[in-house]
C-alpha positions as CSV (number, residue, x, y, z in Angstrom):
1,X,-96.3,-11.1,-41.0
2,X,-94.1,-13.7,-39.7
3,X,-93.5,-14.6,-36.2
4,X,-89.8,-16.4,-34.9
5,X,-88.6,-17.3,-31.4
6,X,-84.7,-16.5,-30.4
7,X,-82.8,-17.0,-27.4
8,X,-80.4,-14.5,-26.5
9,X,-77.4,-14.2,-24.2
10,X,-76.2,-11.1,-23.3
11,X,-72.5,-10.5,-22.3
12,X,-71.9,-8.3,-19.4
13,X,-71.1,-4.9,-21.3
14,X,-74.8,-4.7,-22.6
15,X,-76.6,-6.0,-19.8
16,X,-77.9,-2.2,-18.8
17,X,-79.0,-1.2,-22.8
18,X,-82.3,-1.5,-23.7
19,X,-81.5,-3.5,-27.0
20,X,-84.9,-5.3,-27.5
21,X,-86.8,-3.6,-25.6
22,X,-85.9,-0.4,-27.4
23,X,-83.1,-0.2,-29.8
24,X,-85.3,-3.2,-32.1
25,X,-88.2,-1.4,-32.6
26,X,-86.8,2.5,-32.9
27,X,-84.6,0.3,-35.8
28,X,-86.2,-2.3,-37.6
29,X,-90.1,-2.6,-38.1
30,X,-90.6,-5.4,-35.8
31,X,-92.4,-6.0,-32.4
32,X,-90.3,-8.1,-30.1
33,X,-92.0,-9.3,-27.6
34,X,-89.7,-10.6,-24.3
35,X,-91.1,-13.8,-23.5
36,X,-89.0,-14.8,-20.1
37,X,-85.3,-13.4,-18.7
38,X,-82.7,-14.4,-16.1
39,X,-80.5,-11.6,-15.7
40,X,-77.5,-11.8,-13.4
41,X,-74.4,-9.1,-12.5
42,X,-72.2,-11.3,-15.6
43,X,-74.8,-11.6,-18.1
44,X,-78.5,-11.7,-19.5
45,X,-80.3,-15.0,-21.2
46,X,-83.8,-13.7,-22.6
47,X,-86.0,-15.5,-24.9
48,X,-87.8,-13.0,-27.6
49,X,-90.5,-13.3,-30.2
50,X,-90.5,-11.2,-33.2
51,X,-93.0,-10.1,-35.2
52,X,-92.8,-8.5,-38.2
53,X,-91.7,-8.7,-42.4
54,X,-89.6,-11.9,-42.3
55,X,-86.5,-9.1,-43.7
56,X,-87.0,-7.1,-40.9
57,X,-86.8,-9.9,-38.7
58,X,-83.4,-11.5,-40.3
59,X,-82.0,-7.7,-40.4
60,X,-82.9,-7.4,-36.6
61,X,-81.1,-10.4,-35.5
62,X,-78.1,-9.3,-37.6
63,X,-77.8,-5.8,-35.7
64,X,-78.3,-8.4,-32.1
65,X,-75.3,-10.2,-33.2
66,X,-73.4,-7.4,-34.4
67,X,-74.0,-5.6,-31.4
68,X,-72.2,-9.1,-29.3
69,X,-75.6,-10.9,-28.1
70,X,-75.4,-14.2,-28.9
71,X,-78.6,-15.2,-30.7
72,X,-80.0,-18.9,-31.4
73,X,-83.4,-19.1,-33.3
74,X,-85.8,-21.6,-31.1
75,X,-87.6,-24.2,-33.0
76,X,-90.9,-25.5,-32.0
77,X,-89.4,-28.3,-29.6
78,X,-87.9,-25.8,-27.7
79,X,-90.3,-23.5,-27.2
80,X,-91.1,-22.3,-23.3
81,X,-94.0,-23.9,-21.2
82,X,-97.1,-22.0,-21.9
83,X,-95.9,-20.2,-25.0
């Protein structure tokens, strides 16, 4: 299985939906896994790990960005402290 790190920003309108939390796994056969999150009243920046068939993973990030969330594939220099 292959792992990849994102960072996502969430627009306003789908701040309250459980995309990742939810909607990924019901979806796709992936694990996401929310690594950290700032979430204000205007919008949501989370960085998320997903685990699964490297398919499932690209098909994933296309329902993200379909969806409006704004989705940036983290390389290892970016990674968070302690990941």
């Amino acid at each position: 299985m292959a792992r990849k790190k994102y960072f996502c920003t969430f627009p306003q309108a789908l701040i309250s939906e459980p995309i990742i939390s939810h909607n990924l796994g019901e979806r796709f056969p992936v694990i996401p896994n929310i690594r950290a999150a700032s979430i204000s009243d205007t919008m949501a920046l989370v960085a998320v790990e997903i685990e699964g068939e490297l398919e499932a993973i690209e098909e994933s990030v296309v329902y993200l960005r379909e969806r409006g969330v704004k989705v940036e594939e983290m390389t290892d220099a970016e990674e968070l402290p302690g990941s």
